[in-house]
Every structure is written in structure tokens, then in C-alpha cells.
C-alpha positions as CSV (number, residue, x, y, z in Angstrom):
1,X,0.0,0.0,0.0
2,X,1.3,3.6,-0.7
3,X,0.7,5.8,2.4
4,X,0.4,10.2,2.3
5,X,0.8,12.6,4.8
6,X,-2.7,13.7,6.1
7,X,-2.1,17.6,5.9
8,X,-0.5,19.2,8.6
9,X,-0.8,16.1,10.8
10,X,1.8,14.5,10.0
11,X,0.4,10.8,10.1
12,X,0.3,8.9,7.0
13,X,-3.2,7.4,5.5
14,X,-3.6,4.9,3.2
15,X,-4.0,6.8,-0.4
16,X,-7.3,4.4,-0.4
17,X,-9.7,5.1,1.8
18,X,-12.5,2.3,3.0
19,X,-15.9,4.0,2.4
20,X,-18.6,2.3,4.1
21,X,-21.9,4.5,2.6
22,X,-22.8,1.2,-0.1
23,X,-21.7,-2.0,1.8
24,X,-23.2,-5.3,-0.3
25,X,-27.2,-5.3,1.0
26,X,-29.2,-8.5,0.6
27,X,-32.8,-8.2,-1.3
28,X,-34.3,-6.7,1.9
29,X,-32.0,-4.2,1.3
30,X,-30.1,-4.5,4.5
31,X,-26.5,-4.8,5.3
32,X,-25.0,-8.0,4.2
33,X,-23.3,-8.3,7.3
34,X,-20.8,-11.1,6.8
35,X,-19.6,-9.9,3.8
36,X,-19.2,-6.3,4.7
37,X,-17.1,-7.5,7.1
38,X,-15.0,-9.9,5.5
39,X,-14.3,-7.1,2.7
40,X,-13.5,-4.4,5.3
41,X,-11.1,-6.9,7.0
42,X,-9.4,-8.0,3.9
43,X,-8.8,-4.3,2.5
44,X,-7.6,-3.4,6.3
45,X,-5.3,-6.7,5.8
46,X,-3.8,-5.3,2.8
47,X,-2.7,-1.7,4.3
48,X,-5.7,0.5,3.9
49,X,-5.8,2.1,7.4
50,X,-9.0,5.1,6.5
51,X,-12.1,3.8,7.4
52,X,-15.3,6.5,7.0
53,X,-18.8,6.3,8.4
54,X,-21.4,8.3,8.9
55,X,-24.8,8.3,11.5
56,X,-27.2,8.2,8.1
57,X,-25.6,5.6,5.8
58,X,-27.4,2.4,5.3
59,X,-30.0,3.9,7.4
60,X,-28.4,4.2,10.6
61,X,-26.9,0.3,10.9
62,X,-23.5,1.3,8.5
63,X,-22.0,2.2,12.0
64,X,-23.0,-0.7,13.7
65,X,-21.1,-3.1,11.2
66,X,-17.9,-1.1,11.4
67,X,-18.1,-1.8,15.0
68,X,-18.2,-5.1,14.4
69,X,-15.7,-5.4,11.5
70,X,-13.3,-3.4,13.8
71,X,-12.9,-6.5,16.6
72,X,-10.7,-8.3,16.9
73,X,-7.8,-6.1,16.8
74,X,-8.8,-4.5,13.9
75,X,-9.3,-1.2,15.9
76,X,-6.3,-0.6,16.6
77,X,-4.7,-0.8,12.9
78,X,-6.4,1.9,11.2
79,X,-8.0,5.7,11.6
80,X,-11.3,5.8,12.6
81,X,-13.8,8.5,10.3
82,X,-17.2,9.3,11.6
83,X,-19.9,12.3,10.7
84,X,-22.0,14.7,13.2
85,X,-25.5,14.8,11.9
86,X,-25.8,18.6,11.8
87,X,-29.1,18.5,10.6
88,X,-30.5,16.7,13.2
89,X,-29.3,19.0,16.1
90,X,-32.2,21.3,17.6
91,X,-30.1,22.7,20.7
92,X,-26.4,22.6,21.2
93,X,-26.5,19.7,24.0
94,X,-27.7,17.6,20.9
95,X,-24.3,17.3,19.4
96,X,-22.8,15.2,22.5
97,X,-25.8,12.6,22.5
98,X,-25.3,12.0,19.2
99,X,-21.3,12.0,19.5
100,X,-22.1,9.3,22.9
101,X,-24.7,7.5,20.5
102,X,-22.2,6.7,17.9
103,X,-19.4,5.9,20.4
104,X,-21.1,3.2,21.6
105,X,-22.6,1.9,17.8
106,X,-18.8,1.9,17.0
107,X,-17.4,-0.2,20.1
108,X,-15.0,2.5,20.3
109,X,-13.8,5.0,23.4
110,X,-13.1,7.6,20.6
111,X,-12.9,8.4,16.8
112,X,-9.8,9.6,15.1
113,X,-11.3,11.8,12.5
114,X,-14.7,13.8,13.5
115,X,-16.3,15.7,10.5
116,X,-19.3,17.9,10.9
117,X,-21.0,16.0,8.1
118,X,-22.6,17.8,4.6
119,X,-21.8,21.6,5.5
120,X,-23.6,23.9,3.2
121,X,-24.4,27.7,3.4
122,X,-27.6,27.0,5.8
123,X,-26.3,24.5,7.8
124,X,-23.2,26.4,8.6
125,X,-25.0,29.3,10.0
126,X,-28.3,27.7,12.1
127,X,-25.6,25.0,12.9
128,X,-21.7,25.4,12.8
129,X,-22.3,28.7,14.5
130,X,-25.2,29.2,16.4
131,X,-24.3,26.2,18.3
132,X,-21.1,26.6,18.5
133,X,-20.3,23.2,17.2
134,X,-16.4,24.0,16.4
135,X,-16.1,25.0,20.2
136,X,-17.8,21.2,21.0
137,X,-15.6,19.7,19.0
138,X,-12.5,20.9,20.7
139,X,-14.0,20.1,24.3
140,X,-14.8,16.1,23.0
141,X,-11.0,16.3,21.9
142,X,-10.2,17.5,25.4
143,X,-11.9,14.7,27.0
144,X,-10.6,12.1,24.3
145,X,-13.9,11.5,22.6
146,X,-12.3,12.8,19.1
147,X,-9.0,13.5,17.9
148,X,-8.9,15.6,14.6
149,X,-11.3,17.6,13.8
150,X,-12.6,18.4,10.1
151,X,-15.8,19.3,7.6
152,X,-17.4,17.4,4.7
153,X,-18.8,19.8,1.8
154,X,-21.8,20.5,-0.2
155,X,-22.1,24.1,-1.3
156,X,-20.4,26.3,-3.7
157,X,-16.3,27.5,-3.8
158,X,-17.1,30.8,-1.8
159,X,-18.6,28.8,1.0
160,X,-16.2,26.4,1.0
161,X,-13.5,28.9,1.6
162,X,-14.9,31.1,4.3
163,X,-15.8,27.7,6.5
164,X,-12.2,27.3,5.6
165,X,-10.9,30.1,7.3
166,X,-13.3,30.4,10.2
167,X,-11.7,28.7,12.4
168,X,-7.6,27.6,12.6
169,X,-8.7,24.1,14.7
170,X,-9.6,22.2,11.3
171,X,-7.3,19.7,10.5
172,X,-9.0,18.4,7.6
173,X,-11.9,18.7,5.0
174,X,-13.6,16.3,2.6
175,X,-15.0,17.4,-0.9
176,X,-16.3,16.1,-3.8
177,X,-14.1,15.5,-6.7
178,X,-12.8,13.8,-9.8
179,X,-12.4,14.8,-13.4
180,X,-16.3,16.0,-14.3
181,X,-16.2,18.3,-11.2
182,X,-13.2,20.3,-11.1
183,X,-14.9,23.4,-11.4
184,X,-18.4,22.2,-9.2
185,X,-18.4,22.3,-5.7
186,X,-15.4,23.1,-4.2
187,X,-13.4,22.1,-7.1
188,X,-9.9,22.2,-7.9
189,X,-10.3,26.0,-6.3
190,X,-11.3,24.8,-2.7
191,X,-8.5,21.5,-3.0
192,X,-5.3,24.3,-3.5
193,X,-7.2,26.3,-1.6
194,X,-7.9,24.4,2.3
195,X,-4.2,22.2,1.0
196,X,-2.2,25.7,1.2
197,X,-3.8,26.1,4.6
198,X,-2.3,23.0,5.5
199,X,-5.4,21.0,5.9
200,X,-5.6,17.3,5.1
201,X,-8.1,17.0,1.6
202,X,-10.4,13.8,1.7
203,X,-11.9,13.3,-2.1
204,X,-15.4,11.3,-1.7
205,X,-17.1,10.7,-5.2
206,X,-14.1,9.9,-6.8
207,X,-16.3,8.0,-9.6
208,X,-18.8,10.0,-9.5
209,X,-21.3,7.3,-8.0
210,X,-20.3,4.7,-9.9
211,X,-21.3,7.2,-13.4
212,X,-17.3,7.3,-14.2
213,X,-16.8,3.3,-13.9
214,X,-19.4,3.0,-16.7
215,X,-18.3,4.8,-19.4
216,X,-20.0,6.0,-22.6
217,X,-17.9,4.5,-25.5
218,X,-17.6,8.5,-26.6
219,X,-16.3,9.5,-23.4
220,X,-14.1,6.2,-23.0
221,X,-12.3,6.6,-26.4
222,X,-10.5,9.7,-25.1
223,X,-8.4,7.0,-22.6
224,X,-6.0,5.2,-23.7
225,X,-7.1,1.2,-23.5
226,X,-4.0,0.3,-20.9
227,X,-6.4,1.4,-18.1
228,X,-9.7,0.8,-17.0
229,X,-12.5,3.4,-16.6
230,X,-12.3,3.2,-12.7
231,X,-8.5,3.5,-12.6
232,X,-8.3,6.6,-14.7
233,X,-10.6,8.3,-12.7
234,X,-8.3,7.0,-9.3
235,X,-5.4,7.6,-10.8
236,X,-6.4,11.3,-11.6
237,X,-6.6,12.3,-8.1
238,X,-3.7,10.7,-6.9
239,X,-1.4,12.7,-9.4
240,X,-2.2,15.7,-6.9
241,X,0.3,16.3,-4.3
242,X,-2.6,17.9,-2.2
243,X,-5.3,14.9,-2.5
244,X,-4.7,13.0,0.7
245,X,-6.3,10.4,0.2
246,X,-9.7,9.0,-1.4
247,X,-12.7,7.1,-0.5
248,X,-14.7,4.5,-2.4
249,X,-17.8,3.0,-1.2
250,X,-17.2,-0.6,-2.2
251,X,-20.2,-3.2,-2.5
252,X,-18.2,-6.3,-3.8
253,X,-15.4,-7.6,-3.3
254,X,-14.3,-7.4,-7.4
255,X,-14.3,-3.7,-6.5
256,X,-12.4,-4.2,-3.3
257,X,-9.5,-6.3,-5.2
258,X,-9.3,-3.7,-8.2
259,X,-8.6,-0.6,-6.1
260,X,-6.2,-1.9,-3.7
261,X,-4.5,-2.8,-7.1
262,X,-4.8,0.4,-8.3
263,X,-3.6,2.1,-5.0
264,X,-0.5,0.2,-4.8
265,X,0.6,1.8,-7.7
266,X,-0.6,5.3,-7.4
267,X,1.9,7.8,-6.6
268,X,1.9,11.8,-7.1
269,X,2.6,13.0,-10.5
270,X,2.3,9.7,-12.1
271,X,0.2,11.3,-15.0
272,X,2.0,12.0,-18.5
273,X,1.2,15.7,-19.8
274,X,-0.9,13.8,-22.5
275,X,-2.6,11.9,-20.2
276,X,-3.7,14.9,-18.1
277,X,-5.3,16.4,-21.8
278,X,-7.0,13.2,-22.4
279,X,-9.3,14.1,-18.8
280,X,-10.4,17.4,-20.5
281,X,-11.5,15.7,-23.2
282,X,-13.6,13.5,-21.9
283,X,-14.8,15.9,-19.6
284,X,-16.2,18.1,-22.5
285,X,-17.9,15.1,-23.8
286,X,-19.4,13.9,-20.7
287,X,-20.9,17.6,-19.5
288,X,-22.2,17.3,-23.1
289,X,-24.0,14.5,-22.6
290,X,-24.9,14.4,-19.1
291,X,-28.6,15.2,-18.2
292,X,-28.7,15.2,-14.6
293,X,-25.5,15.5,-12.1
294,X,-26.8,12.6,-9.9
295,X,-24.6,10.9,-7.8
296,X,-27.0,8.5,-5.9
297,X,-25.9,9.1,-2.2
298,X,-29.8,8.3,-2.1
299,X,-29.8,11.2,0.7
300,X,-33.2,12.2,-1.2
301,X,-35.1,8.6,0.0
302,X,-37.3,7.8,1.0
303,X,-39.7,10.0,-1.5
304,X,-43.0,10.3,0.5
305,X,-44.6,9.2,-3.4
306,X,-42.9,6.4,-3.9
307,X,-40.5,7.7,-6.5
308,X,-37.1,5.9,-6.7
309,X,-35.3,9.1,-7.4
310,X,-31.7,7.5,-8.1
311,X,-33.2,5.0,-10.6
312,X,-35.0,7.5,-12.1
313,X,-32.0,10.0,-12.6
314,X,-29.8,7.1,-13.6
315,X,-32.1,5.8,-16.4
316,X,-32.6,9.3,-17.5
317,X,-29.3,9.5,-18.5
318,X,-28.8,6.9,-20.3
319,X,-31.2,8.8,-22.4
320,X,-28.4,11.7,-22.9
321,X,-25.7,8.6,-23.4
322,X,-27.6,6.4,-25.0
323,X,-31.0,7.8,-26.4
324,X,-34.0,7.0,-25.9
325,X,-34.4,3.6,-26.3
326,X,-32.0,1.9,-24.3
327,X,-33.5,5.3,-21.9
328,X,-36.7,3.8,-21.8
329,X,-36.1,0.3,-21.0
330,X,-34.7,1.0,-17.7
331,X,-37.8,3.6,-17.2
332,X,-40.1,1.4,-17.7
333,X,-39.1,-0.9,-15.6
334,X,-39.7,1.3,-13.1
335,X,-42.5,0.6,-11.0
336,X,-43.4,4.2,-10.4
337,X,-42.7,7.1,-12.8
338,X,-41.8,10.5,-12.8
339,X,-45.2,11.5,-13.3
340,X,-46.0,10.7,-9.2
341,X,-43.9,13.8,-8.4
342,X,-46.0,16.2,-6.2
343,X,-43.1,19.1,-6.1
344,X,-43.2,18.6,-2.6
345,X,-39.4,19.6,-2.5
346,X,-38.9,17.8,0.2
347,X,-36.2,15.8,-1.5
348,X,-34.2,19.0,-2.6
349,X,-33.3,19.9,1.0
350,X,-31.4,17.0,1.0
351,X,-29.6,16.7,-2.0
352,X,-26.0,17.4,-2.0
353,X,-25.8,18.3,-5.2
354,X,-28.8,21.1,-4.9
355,X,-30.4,19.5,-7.7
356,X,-33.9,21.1,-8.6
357,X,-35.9,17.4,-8.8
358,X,-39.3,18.7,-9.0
359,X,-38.4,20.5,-12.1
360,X,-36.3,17.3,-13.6
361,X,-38.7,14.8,-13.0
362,X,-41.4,17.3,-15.3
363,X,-38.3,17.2,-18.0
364,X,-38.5,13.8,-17.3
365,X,-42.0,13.2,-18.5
366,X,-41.8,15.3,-21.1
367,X,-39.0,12.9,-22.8
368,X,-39.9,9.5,-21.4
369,X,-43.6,9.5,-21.5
């Protein structure tokens, strides 16, 4: 395994992080538990020492399964990444319950990495500041709850940079990025930008979930054929000296055995010049193509209709890759349409990605039905 310095920390992570948001489910759509596990263990086995969780994924029960993967010894070999709920705090004594609550779903007397989880415009100001969260954060460090403290990121680049600089206590940050969103989000503007300040950069959505492993054959052609789809979009944020480190939420084992593969031989400035053109190129030709910039986090479920918004998005654009036939197969196949939406908007106070659904899922029926 290669190994980076975490900003200015100075320990060393894994350059693969273990994501743990879309663990292998059975058909009720729980965790499968015993194979979560065994995958965790084995990637742990072969170096990866970044494990990330969060109170919402899989529901609530993605924590307990760490806890349980992270017996045995298994603890003690790697960093430990967990999420505050900052949506779910109504008064400031809210953020230790939930820091207690997760302590204990863990199995663990503290957690290496503390993020305040999904900070946008809104949530920084009714929660970052006006209950003090930063200030909580240093006092669970105090009494060994936590140990570095950081931010995940939804919002745009101005955002990003004054959560940046409103306090010198973070350590670290998390953003989105790959090679479509270099100029969304924080983008390649908000990775210099919190890396000069010295903080540690976490990249989730690396593959843009799971739309970069599946490449059109017009966006694929811009690669050379050496590589798979998956490893070019890796291998593009681990040319960056200030990427340290990414996450993948693996859900088989396949996926487990191809990254560690392609971490083991990632190293900074491994890119040729030519090979760092042929990522604009495809960019221009995805953003072409692309209809919706869905990642499906499924943060917008349940829909109180019935819609499965993340199938929905995902067949809808195959319709901009693909057209509208292989587009409608996998929309009818859909049990309930876009059609059900009620605009209650609901869903779009959730969604990372600030995506207007209501209005999609009308563009939706206007080309699907």
C-alpha cells in the first residue's frame, strides 16, 4: 500500500480510503453483514488504514457493522472517520448525544477523524455557528472523545473557503471530486485552496457514484485502453500532491481487489502531460452528454410518493448517453414514474448536489412519457 501525509498532521493514510456509505445489501435491502465484514477486514489486511462512516448511511446500521468489523484487533490498525448529523441537532447539547450515541454503535472510546458532516451555506450558520459546534468539538477532543477535527462539503467554492478560514482548529476537510467536477463544488479551487492552509483533503465521489466506472464508449475513447475506466478516474486524483487520500464506497469484493491494485501503484505526479489532456477531453464530452449530475448518495429517499429518485435520474441518463431507447427500458421498468412527483421539495433539501428534482422529473415526462 502507498501511504500520504494527512495535511498538517503529519500521520500517513492509506492513499485508499475504505468507504462504508454502499456495503453489499441483501434483497431486503439490509446490510449484508458477513460480507461487509469480510471485505472491510481484507482491505484493512492489505494496508488500507482510512475507514469512514457516517450516522445516516445504510439507514443508521453502516456504524454498527464497522463496529463489528473493527474487533478483533482491527481497531487498533487503522483511523477511525465518523460524521456529526448537523441536521438533526435542535439545541447545542444535541451534538454530545449523538457523538455518545455513535461511540457506543462503533465499540469505540473515541474516533480519530470527526467531520461535521454535509456543511452547506444553511447549515453552517443555524448550525456550525449558532451552536457553537467547532467549540464542542475541541471540548470532545479535550476529554478524548475525538482526535482531529474536520468538515465534509456541499455548497459552492465561496462557502467552502470562508468555513475554511473560520476557524484555525480544522485539520481536515472532505469534498467532492474527480475529473467532471473540477470546477463544481469546491473544485480544484477549494483542493489548493484548504491544501495551502495546511489542511488534510479527503476526495469522496471519486467516480462520480459509480457514473465514471461505466463509461459511454464516446467518453471512453478519449483514454488510452491500458487502463480501465475506474483506474483513470483514481489515478487522476492521486497525481495531486494535495489529494490525501480518497474514499470508495465498495459493495463487492471485485471492486475491493481492483482498487487496492490500483492504490499500490498510485503515486503523485504519475500522469504523463498527454494523459492529463485526455481528462479534459472527456470531460467536455461527458458535460455534453450528461442530463442530470446525480450521484446516488440516495440522501433524497425515502420519497414520500414512492419515487425511486436515483433509478429514475440514472435511467434518465442513459437517455443523454444512449437515447431514448436503451432510456426507456430501464424507465419502464420502473415501477413508479416521474409523473407521481407532487413538487413537494422535500427531497431538494437533501440533496447534496442542490439538484432542482421537482423540475427534472417534469423534463423527465416530457421525454420518457
Amino acid at each position: 500500500m502507498r501511504y500520504r501525509t494527512f495535511g498538517k498532521t503529519g500521520i500517513k493514510v492509506s492513499a485508499l480510503g475504505f468507504g462504508c456509505m454502499r456495503f453489499p445489501v441483501l434483497e431486503d435491502g439490509s446490510i449484508h453483514e458477513e460480507e461487509a465484514i469480510s471485505m472491510l477486514r481484507h482491505a484493512i489486511d492489505e494496508g488500507v488504514n482510512y475507514v469512514d462512516t457516517a450516522y445516516p448511511y445504510h439507514g443508521g446500521n453502516s456504524e454498527l457493522v464497522v463496529g463489528k468489523a473493527l474487533k478483533d484487533g482491527y481497531r487498533e490498525k487503522i483511523y477511525l472517520a465518523d460524521k456529526c448529523p448537523v441536521w438533526l441537532l435542535k439545541e447545542e447539547e444535541d451534538f454530545d448525544r449523538y457523538l455518545d450515541e455513535q461511540l457506543k454503535k462503533l465499540q469505540t472510546d473515541h474516533i480519530d477523524f470527526y467531520l461535521l458532516h454535509a456543511l452547506t451555506r444553511d447549515r453552517f450558520e443555524t448550525a456550525v455557528k449558532k451552536f457553537h459546534l467547532v467549540d464542542k468539538m475541541k471540548a470532545a477532543r479535550e476529554e478524548g472523545k475525538i482526535r482531529y477535527l474536520g468538515f465534509s462539503f456541499h455548497d459552492e467554492v465561496d462557502v467552502f473557503k470562508e468555513i475554511v478560514d473560520y476557524t484555525p482548529d480544522w485539520d481536515f476537510c472532505q469534498i467532492q471530486y474527480n475529473y467532471i467536477n473540477v470546477n463544481d463544488q469546491a473544485g480544484t479551487e477549494g483542493l489548493l485552496y484548504a491544501a495551502d492552509k495546511g489542511l488534510a483533503v479527503i476526495i469522496m465521489e471519486p467516480l462520480l457514484g459509480g457514473r465514471l466506472a461505466n463509461l459511454s464508449s464516446h467518453v471512453a475513447e478519449k483514454f488510452s485502453g491500458e487502463k480501465t475506466a475506474v483506474e483513470h478516474a483514481l489515478d487522476f486524483l492521486w497525481d495531486k500532491e494535495q489529494v490525501s487520500l480518497l474514499l470508495s464506497g465498495m459493495s463487492e469484493r471485485k471492486q475491493v481487489e481492483d482498487n487496492l491494485t490500483y492504490a499500490k501503484r498510485s503515486s503523485v505526479g504519475m500522469l504523463s502531460a498527454e494523459e492529463r489532456e485526455a481528462y479534459k477531453g472527456a470531460k467536455e464530452i461527458y458535460d455534453n452528454m450528461s442530463m442530470v449530475n446525480c450521484t446516488a448518495c440516495a440522501y433524497c429517499m425515502p420519497c414520500p410518493f414512492g419515487l425511486n429518485i436515483p433509478e429514475i435520474f440514472k435511467a434518465y441518463n442513459v437517455f443523454g448517453l444512449e437515447g431514448k431507447n436503451g432510456a426507456k427500458k430501464a424507465y419502464d421498468s420502473l415501477e413508479v414514474k416521474a409523473d407521481m412527483c407532487k413538487s413537494c421539495h422535500h427531497c431538494e433539501k437533501e440533496c447534496p448536489q442542490h439538484i432542482k428534482i421537482s423540475q427534472v422529473m417534469k423534463d423527465v415526462v416530457k421525454i420518457m412519457e
